[in-house]
C-alpha positions as a Markdown table, in Angstrom:
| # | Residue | x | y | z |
|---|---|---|---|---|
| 1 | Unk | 85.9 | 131.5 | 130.0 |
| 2 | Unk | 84.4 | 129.1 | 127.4 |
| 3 | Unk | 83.5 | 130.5 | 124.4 |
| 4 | Unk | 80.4 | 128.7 | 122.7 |
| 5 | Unk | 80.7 | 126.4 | 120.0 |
| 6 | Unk | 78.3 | 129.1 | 117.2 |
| 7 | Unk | 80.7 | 131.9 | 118.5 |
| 8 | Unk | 83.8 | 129.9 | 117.3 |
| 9 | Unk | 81.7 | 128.6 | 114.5 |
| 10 | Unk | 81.1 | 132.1 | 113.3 |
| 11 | Unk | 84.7 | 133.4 | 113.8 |
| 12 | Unk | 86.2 | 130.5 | 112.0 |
| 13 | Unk | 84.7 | 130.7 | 109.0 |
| 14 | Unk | 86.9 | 133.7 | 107.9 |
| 15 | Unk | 89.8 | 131.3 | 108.0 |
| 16 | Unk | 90.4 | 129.6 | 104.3 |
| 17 | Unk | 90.8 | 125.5 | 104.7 |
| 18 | Unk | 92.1 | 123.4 | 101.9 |
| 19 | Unk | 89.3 | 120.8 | 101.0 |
| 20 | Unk | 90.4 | 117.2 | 101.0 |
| 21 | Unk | 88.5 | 113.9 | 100.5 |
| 22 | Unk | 89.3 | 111.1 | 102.6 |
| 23 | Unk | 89.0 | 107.5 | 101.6 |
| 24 | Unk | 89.5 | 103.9 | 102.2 |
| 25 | Unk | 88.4 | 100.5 | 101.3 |
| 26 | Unk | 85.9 | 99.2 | 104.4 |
| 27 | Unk | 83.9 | 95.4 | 104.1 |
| 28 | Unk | 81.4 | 97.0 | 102.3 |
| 29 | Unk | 83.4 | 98.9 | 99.6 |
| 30 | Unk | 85.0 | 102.0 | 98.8 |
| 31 | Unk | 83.8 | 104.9 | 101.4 |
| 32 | Unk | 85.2 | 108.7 | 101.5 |
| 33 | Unk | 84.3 | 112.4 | 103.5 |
| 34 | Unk | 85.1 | 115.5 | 102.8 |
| 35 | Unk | 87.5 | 117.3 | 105.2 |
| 36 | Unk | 88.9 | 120.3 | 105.5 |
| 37 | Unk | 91.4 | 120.0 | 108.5 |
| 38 | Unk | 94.0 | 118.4 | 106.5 |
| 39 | Unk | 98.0 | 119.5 | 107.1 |
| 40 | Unk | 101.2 | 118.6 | 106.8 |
| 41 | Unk | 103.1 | 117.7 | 110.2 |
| 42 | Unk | 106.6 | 116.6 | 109.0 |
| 43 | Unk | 108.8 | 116.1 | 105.5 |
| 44 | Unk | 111.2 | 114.0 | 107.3 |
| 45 | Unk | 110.0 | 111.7 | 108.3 |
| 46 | Unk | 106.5 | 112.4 | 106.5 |
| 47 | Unk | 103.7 | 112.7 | 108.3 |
| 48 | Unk | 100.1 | 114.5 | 107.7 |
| 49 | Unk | 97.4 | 115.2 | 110.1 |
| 50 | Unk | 93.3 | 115.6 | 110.0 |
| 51 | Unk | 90.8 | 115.6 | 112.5 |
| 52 | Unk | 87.1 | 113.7 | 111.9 |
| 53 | Unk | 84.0 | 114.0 | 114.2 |
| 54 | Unk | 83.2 | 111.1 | 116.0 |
| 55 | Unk | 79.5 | 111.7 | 114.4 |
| 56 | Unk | 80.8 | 111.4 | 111.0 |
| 57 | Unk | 79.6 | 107.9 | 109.3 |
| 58 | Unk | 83.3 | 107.4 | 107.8 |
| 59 | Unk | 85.5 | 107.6 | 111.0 |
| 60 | Unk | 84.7 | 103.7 | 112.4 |
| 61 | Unk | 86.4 | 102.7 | 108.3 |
| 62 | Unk | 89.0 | 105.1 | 108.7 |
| 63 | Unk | 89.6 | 104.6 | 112.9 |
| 64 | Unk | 90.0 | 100.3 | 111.8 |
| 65 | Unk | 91.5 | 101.3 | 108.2 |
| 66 | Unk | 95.6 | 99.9 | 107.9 |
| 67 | Unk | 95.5 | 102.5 | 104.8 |
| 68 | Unk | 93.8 | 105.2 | 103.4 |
| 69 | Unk | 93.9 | 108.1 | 100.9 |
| 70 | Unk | 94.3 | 111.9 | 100.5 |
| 71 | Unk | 92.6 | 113.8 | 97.6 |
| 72 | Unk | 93.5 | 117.0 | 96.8 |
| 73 | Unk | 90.9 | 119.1 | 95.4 |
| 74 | Unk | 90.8 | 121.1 | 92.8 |
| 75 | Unk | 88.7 | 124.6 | 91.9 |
| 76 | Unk | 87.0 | 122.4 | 89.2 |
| 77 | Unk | 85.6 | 119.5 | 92.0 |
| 78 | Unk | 83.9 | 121.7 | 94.3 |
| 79 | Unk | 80.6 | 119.3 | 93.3 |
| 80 | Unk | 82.8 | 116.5 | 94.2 |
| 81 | Unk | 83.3 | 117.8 | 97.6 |
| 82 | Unk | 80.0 | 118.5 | 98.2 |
| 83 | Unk | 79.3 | 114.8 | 97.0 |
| 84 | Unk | 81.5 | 113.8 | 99.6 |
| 85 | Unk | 80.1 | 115.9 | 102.5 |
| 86 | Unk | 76.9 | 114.9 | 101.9 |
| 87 | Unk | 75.3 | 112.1 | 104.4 |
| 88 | Unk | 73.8 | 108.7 | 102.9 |
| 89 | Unk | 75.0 | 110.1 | 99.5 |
| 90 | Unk | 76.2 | 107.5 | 97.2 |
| 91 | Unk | 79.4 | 109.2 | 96.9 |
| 92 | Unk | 81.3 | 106.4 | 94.8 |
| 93 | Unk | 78.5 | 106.1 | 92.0 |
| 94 | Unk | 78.7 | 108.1 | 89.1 |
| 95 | Unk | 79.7 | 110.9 | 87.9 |
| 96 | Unk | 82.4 | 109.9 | 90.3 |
| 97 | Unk | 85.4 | 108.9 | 88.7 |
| 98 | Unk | 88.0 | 106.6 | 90.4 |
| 99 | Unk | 90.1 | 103.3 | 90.7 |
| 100 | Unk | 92.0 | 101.5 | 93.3 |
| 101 | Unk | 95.4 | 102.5 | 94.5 |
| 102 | Unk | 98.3 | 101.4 | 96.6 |
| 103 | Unk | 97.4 | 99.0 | 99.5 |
| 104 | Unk | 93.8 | 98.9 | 97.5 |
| 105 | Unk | 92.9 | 102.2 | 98.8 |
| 106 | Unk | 90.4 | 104.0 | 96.6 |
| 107 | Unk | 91.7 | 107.1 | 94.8 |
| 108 | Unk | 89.5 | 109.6 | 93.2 |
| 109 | Unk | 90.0 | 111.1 | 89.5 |
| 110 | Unk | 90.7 | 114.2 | 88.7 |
| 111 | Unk | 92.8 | 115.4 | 91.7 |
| 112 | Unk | 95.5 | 117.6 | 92.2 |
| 113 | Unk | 97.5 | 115.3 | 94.2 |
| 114 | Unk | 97.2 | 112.2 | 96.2 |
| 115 | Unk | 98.4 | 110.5 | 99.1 |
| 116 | Unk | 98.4 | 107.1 | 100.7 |
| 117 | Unk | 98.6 | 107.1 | 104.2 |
| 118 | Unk | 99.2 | 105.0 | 107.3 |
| 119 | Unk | 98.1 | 105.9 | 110.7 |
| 120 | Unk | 100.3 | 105.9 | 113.4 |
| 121 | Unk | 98.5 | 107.9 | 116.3 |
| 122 | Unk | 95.0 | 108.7 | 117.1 |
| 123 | Unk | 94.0 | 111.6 | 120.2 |
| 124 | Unk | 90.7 | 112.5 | 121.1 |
| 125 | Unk | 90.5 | 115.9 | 121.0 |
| 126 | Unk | 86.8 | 116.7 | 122.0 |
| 127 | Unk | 83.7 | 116.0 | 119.7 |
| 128 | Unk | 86.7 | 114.8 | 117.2 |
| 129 | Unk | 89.6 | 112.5 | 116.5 |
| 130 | Unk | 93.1 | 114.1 | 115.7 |
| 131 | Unk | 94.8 | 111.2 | 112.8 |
| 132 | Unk | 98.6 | 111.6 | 112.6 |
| 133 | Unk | 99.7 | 109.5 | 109.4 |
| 134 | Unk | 102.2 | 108.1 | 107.8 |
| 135 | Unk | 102.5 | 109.3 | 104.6 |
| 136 | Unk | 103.6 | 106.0 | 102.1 |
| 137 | Unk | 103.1 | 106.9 | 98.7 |
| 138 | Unk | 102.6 | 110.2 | 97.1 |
| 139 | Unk | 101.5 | 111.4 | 93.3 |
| 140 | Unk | 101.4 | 114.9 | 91.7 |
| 141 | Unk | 97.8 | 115.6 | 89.2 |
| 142 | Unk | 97.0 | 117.6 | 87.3 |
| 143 | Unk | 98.3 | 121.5 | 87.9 |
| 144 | Unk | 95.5 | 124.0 | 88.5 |
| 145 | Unk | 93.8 | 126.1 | 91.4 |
| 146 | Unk | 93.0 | 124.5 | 94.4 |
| 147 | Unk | 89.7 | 124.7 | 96.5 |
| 148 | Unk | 89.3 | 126.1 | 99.3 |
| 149 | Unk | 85.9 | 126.5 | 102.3 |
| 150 | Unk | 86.0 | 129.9 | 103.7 |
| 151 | Unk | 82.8 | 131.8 | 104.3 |
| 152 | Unk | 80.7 | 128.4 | 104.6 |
| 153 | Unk | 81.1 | 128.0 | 100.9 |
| 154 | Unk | 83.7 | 126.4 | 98.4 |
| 155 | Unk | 85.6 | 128.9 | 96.5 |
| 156 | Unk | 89.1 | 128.4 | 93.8 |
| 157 | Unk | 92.5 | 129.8 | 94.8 |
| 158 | Unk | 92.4 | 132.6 | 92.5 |
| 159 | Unk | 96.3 | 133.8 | 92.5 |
| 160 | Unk | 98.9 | 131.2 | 94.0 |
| 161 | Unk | 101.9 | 133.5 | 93.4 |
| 162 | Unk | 101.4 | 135.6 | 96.6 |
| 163 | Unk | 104.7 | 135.5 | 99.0 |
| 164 | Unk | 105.8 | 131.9 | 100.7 |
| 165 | Unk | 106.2 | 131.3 | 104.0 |
């Protein structure tokens, strides 16, 4: 049985994702997209994972990228994020804030983290691309609530002291 793509659609969107904004440095400049597959894979050695549609304007810069970035959001950039989702948006002109990191990868202000990443394996996995990266340089932001999409909309982490896993 195959269940259809607005029945998955509609089931999924109970389940909370962490919102991240990719980025790297193309020919052209800086470029970035919003995702919200992001994960960690592995702490030794470390490696991350996210998957981008092979429709979305940003994967040919991050498929032929040697580096790229990690943001993570906070509750207070949820108009960032939608900045970043949004197609033929100039996502790198003000308000955004941002300057060039490691390896010359673009790194957003504001974040809660970041991360500079190497790719090491790319699978196509349907409409998408599953990235497993390298993960080369890391740096703790500020401390605050994170954002999360759930519900088709952004929402803040409102308690982070519920149990660990």
């Amino acid at each position: 049985m195959t269940v259809e793509p607005p029945a998955l659609r509609s089931v999924l969107r109970a389940h909370a994702c962490g919102v991240a904004v990719l980025t790297a440095m193309g020919e052209a400049g800086p470029a970035g997209v919003t995702i919200t597959s992001f994960t960690s894979v592995s702490a030794r050695p470390a490696l991350v994972s996210f998957a981008l549609a092979e429709t979305s304007g940003t994967w040919t810069l991050i498929r032929n990228a040697d580096w790229f970035g990690v943001q993570l959001l906070g509750a207070h950039q949820a108009e960032l994020a939608q900045r970043f989702a949004t197609r033929g948006a100039d996502r790198f002109a003000p308000p955004t804030v941002w300057h060039t990191g490691p390896h010359g990868v673009p790194l957003l202000g504001g974040c809660l983290g970041w991360l500079v990443c190497a790719p090491r394996q790319v699978i196509r996995a349907g409409d998408h691309h599953l990235v497993l990266a390298a993960v080369e340089h890391v740096q703790e932001g500020e401390p605050g609530a994170g954002l999360v999409h759930v519900h088709g909309g952004l929402r803040p982490v409102a308690d982070t002291t519920a149990s660990r896993i």
